[in-house]
VOBA-1610 file (N, C-alpha, C; in pm, whole numbers, padded with zeros to 5 digits, always signed):
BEGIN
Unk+12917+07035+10260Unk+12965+06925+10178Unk+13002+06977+10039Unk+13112+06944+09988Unk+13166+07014+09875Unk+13176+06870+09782Unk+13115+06876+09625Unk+13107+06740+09541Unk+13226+06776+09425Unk+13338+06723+09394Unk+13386+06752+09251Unk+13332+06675+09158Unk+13277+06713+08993Unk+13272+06609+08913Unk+13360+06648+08794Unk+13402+06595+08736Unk+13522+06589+08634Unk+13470+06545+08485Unk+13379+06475+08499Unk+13335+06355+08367Unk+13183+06423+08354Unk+13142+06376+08187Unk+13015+06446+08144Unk+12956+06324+08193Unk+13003+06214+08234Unk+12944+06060+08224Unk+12877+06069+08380Unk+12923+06143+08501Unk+12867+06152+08599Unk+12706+06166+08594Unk+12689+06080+08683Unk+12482+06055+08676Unk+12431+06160+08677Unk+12489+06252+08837Unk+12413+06377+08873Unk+12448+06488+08803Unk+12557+06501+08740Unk+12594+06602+08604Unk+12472+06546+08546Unk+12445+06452+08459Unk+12375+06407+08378Unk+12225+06475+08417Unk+12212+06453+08548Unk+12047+06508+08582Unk+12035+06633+08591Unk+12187+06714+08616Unk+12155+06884+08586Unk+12155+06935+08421Unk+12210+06849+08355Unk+12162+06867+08216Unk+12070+06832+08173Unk+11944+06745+08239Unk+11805+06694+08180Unk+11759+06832+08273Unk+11760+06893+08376Unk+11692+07021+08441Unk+11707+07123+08372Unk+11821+07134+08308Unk+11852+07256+08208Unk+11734+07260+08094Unk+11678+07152+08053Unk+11634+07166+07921Unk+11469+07238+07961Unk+11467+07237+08112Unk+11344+07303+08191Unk+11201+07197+08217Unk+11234+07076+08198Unk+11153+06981+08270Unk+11090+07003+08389Unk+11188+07080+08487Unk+11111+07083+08588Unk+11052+06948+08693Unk+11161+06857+08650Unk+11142+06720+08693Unk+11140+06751+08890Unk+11046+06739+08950Unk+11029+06705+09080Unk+11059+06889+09153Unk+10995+06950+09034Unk+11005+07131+09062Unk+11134+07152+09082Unk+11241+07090+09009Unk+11375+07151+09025Unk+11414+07250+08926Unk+11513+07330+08909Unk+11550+07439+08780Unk+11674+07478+08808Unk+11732+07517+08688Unk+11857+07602+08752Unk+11856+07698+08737Unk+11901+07783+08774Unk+11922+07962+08777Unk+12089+07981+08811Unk+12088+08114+08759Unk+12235+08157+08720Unk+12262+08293+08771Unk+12363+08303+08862Unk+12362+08501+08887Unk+12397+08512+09045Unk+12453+08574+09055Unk+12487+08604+09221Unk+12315+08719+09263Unk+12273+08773+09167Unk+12163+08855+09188Unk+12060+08722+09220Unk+12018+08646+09148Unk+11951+08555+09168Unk+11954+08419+09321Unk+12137+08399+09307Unk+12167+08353+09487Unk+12110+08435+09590Unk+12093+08586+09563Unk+12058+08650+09718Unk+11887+08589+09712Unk+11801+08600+09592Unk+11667+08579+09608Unk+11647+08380+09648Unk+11706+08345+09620Unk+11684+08189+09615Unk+11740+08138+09750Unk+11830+08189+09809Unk+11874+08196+09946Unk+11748+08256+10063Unk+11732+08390+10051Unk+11619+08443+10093Unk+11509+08386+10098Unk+11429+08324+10017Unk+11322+08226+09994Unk+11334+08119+10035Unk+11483+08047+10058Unk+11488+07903+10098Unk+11445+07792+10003Unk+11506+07846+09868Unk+11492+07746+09756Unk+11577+07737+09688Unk+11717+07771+09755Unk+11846+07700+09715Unk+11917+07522+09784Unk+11874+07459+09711Unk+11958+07318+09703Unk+12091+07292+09715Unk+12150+07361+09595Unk+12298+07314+09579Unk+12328+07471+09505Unk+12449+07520+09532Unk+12505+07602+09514Unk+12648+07510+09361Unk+12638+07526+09249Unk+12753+07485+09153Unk+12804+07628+09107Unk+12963+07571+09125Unk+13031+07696+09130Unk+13201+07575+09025Unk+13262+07657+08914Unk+13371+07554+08829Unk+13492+07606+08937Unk+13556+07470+08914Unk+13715+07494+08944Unk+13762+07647+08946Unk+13855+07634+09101Unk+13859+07755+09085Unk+13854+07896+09100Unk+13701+07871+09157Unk+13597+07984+09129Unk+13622+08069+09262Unk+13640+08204+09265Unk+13647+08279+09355Unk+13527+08361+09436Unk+13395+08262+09374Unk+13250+08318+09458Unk+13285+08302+09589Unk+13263+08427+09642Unk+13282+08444+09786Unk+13176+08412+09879Unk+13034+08361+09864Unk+12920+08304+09924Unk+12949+08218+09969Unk+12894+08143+10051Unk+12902+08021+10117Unk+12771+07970+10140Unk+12725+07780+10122Unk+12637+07734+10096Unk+12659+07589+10174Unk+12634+07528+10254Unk+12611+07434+10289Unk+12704+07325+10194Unk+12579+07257+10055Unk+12596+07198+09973Unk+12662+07255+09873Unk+12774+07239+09817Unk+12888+07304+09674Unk+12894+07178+09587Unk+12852+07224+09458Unk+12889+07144+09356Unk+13035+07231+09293Unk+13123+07126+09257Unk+13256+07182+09135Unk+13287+07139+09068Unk+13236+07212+08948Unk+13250+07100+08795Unk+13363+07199+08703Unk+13444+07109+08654Unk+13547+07131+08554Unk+13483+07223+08454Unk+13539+07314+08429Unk+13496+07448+08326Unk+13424+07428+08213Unk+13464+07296+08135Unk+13424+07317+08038Unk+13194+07196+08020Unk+13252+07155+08192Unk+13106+07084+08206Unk+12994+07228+08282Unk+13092+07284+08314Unk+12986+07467+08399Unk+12935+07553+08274Unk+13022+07525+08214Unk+13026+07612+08029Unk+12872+07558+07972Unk+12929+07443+07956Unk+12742+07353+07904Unk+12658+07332+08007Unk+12652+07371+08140Unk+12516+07424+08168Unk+12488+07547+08191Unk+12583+07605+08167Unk+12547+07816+08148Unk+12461+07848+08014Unk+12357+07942+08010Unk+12334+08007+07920Unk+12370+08127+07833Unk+12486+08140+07915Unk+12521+08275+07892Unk+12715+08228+07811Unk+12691+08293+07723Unk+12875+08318+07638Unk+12967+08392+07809Unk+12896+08473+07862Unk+12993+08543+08006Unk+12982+08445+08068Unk+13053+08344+08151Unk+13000+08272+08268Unk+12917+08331+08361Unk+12848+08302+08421Unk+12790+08394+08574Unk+12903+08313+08652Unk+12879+08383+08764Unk+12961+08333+08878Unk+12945+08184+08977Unk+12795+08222+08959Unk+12729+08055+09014Unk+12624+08035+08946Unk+12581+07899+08965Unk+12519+07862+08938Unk+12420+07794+09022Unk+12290+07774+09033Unk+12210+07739+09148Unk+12101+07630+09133Unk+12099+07513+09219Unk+12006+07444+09235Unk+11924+07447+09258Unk+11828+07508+09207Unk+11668+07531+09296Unk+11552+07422+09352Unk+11447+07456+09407Unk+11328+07358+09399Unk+11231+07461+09430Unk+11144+07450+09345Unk+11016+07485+09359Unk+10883+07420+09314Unk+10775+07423+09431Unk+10668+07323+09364Unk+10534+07466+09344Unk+10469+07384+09265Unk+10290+07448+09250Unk+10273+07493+09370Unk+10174+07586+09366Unk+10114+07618+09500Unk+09931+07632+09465Unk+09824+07563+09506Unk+09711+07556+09464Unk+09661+07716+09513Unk+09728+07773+09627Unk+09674+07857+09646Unk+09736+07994+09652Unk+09680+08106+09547Unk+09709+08184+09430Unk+09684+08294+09497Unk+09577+08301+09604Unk+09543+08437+09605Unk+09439+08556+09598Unk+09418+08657+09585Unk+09298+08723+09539Unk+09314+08788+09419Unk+09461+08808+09368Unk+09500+08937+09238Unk+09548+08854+09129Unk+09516+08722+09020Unk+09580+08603+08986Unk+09578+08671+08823Unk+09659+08646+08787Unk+09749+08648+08622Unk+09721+08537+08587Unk+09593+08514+08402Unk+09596+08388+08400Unk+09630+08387+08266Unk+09745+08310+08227Unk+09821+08291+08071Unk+09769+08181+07999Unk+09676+08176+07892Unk+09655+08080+07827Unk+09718+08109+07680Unk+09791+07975+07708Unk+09886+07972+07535Unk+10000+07992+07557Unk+10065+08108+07654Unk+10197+08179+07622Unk+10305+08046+07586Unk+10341+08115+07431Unk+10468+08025+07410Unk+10597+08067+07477Unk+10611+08221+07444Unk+10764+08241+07453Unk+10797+08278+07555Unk+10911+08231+07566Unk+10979+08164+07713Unk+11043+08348+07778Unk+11012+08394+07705Unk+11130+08548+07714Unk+10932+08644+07766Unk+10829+08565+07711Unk+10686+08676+07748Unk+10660+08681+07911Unk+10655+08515+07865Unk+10634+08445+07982Unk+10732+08494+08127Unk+10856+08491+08100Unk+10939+08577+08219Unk+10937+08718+08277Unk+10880+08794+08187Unk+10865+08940+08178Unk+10717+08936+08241Unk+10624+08873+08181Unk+10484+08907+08261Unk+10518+08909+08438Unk+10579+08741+08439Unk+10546+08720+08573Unk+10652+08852+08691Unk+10779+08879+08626Unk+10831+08988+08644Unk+10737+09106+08672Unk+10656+09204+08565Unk+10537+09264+08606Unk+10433+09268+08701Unk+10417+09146+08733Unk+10309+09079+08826Unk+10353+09107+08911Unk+10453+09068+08985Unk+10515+09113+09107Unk+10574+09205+09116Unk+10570+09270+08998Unk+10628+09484+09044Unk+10460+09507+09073Unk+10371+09473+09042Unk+10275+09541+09093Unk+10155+09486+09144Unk+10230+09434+09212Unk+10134+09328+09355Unk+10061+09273+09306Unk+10035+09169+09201Unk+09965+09031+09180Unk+09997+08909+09257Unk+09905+08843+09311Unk+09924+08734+09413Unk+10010+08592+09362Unk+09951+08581+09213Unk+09987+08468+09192Unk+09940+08455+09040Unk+09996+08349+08922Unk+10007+08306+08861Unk+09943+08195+08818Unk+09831+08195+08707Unk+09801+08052+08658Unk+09841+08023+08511Unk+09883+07919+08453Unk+09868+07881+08348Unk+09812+07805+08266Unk+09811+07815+08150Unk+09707+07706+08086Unk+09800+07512+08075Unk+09826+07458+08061Unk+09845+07332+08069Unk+09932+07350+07935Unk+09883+07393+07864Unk+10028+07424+07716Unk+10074+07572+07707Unk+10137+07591+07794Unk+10178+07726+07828Unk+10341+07642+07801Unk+10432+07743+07785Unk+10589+07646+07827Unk+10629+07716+07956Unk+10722+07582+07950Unk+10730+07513+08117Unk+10778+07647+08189Unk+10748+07700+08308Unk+10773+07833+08338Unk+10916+07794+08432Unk+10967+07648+08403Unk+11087+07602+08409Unk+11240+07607+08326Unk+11168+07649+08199Unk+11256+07702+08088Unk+11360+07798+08126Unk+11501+07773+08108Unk+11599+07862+08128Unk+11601+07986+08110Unk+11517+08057+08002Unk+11462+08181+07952Unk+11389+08242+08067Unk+11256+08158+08045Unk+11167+08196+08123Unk+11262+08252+08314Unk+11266+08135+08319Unk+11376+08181+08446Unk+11443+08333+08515Unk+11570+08318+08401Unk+11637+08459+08417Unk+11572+08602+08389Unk+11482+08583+08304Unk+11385+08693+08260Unk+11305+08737+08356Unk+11266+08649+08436Unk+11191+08709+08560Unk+11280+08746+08689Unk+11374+08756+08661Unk+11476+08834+08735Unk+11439+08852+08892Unk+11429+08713+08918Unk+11386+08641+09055Unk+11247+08633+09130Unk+11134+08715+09017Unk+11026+08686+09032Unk+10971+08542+09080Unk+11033+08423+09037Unk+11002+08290+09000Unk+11022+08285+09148Unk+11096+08357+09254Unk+11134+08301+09401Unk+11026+08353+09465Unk+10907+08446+09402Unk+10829+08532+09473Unk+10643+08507+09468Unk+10652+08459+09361Unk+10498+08426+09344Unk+10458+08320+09337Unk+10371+08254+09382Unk+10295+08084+09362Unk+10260+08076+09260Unk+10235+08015+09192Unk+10182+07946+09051Unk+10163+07813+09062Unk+10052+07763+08954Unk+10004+07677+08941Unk+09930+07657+08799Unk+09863+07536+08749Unk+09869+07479+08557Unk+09737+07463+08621Unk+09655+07533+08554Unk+09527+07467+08548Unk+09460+07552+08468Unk+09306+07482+08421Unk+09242+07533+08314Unk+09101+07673+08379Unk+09107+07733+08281Unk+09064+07860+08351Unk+08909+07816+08402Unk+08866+07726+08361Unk+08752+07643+08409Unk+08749+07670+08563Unk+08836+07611+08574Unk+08863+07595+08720Unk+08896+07735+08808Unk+08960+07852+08777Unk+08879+07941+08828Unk+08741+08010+08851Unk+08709+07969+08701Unk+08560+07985+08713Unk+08456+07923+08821Unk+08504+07779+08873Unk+08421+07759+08932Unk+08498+07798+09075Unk+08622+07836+09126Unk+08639+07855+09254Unk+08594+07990+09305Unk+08488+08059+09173Unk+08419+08179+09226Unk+08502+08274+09191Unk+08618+08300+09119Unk+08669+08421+09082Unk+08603+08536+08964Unk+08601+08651+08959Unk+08542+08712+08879Unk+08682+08721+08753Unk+08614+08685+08624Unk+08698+08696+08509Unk+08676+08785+08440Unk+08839+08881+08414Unk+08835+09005+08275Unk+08964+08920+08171Unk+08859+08935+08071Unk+08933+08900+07948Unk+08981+08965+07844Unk+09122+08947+07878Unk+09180+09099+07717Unk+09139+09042+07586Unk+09057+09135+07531Unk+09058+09118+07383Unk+09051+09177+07262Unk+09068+09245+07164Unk+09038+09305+07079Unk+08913+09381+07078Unk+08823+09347+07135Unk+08672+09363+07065Unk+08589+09389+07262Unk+08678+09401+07356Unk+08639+09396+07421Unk+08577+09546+07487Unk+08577+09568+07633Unk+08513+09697+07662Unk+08676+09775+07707Unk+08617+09898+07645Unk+08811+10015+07630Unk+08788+10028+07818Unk+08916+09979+07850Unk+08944+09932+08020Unk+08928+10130+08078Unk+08964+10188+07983Unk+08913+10315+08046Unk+08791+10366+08098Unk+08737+10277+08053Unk+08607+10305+08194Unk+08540+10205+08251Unk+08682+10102+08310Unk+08680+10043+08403Unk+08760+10050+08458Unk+08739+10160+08596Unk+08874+10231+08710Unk+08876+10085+08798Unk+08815+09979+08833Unk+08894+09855+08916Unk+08834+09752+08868Unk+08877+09646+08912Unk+08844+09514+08885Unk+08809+09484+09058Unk+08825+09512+09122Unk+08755+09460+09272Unk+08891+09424+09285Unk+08859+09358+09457Unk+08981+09289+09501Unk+09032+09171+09487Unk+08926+09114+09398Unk+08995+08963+09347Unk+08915+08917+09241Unk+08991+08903+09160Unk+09004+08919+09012Unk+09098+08826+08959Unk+09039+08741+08819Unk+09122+08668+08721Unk+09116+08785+08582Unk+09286+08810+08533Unk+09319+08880+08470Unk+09379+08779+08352Unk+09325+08753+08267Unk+09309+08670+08161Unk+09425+08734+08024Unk+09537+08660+07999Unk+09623+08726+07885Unk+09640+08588+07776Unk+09645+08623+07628Unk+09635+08499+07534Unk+09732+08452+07468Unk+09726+08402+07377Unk+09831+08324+07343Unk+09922+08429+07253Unk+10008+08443+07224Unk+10095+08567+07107Unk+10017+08568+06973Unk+10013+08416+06912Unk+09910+08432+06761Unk+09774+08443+06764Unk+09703+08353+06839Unk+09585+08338+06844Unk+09501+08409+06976Unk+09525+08479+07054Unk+09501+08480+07163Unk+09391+08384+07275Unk+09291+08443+07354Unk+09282+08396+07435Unk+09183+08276+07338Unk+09198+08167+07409Unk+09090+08053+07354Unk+08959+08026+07315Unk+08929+08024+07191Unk+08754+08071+07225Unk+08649+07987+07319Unk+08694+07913+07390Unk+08618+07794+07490Unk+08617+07881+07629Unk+08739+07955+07633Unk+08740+08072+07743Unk+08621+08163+07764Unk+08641+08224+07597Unk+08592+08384+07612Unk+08467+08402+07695Unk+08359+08288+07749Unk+08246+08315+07741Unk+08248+08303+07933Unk+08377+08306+07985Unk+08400+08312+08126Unk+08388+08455+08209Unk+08399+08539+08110Unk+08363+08670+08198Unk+08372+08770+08103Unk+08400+08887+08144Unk+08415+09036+08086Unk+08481+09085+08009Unk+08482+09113+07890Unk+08605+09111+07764Unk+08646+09280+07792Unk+08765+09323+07819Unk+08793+09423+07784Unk+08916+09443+07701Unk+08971+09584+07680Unk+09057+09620+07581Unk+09132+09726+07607Unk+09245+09734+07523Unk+09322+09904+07487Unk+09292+09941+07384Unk+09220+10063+07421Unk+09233+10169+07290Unk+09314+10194+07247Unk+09321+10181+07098Unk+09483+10155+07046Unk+09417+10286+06880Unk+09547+10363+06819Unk+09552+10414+06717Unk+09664+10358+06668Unk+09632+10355+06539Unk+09701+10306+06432Unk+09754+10192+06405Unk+09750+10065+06479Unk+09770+09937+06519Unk+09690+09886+06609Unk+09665+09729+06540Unk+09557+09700+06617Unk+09591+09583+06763Unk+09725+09601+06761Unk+09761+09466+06863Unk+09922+09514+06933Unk+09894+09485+07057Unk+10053+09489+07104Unk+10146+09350+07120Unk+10263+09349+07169Unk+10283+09233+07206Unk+10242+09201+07380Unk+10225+09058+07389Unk+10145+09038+07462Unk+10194+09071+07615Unk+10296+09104+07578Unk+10397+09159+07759Unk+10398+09263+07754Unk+10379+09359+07670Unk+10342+09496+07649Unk+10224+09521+07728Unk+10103+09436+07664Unk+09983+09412+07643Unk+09967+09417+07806Unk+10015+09311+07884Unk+10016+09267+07995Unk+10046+09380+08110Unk+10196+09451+08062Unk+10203+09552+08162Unk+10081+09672+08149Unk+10050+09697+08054Unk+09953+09829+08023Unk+09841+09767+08122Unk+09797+09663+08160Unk+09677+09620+08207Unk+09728+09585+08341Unk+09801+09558+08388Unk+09844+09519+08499Unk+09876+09637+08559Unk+09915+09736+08527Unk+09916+09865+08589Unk+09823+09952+08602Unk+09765+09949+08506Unk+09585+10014+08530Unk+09543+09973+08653Unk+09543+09840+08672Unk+09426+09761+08778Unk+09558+09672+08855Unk+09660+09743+08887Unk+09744+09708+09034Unk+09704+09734+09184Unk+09751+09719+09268Unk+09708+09722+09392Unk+09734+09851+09467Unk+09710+09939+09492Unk+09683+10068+09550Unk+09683+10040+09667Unk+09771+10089+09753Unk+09761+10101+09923Unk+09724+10229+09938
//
């Protein structure tokens, strides 16, 4: 089924511009990229394929949206057009795993894409966030994880709640134990990363094991820095 819309006044134009802003209304998002169509296809979390007047994408999709250039323009993020544009859906998944990434705070939408990116270069199961984390629906967040978002479960909840589903917690912190002489975390493990200013929450800290990077001459990385250095230490080894 192929849809033309012409007018900004169209409803369902209208509802891919409230998805753009990364609401995440009913786990929908958009994503942008023919790199990103092969992962969202593959996964089976392509909806609608939008492609402008025109357009010489050679894929084929069931459902085709075709919107007049200058309505594809205002929902691209990018000054280059991509080639398509993609309807996604994705919901929570309660269940995460044994190897779980847990973000309390992360604001920026560009950390936030890159961690979860990391996570899945080096076999983490799954993703939690804190409840004021931003929306891991954010257009940023999105493309930055460079189709990670099609690969790992995630789910918003408070680290409480790992605590009590029995997970063992390491917490990055300044002041914590230098991770160099701690060669594993076991096979299932909450890997605790904090907010960019403030880090991890002090209502947290008292959930498990504080460790750290030995660091010279500076006392802090950024927190996706932070994230890969620790996520690769204590990745999954076959």
């Amino acid at each position: 089924m192929i849809k033309e819309i012409t007018s900004k006044d169209n409803a369902f134009y209208k509802e891919l511009l409230d998805i753009k802003k990364g609401s995440g209304k009913d786990g929908y998002f958009l994503a942008e990229g023919e790199d990103l169509y092969e992962e969202a296809v593959r996964k089976n979390c392509l909806v609608r394929l939008i492609l402008p007047f025109g357009s010489s994408f050679e894929k084929t999709f069931p459902d085709i949206v075709l919107l007049k250039e200058s309505l594809y323009k205002a929902l691209s993020n990018y000054k280059s057009l991509p080639p398509c544009l993609l309807l996604c859906q994705r919901k929570e998944s309660e269940r995460l795993g044994d190897r779980i990434l847990y973000l309390d705070g992360i604001q920026d939408p560009g950390n936030l894409g890159t961690l979860m990116r990391t996570a899945l270069a080096f076999s983490y199961d799954g993703i939690a966030l804190s409840k004021d984390c931003v929306s891991i629906y954010n257009s940023k967040v999105i493309q930055s994880t460079k189709g990670a978002i099609f690969h790992l479960p995630f789910r918003r909840c408070d680290l409480s709640t790992l605590k009590e589903e029995g997970y063992p917690i390491y917490l990055t912190t300044l002041d914590g134990d230098d991770m160099e002489g701690i060669k594993t975390l076991g096979d299932r493990f909450v890997l605790v990363l904090g907010n960019e200013g403030h880090g991890i929450r002090p209502e947290n800290l008292s959930f498990g094991r504080k460790i750290r990077i030995a660091m010279d001459n500076i006392d802090s990385l950024n927190v996706a820095m932070a994230g890969a250095i620790f996520m690769y230490r204590y990745r999954r080894k076959e």
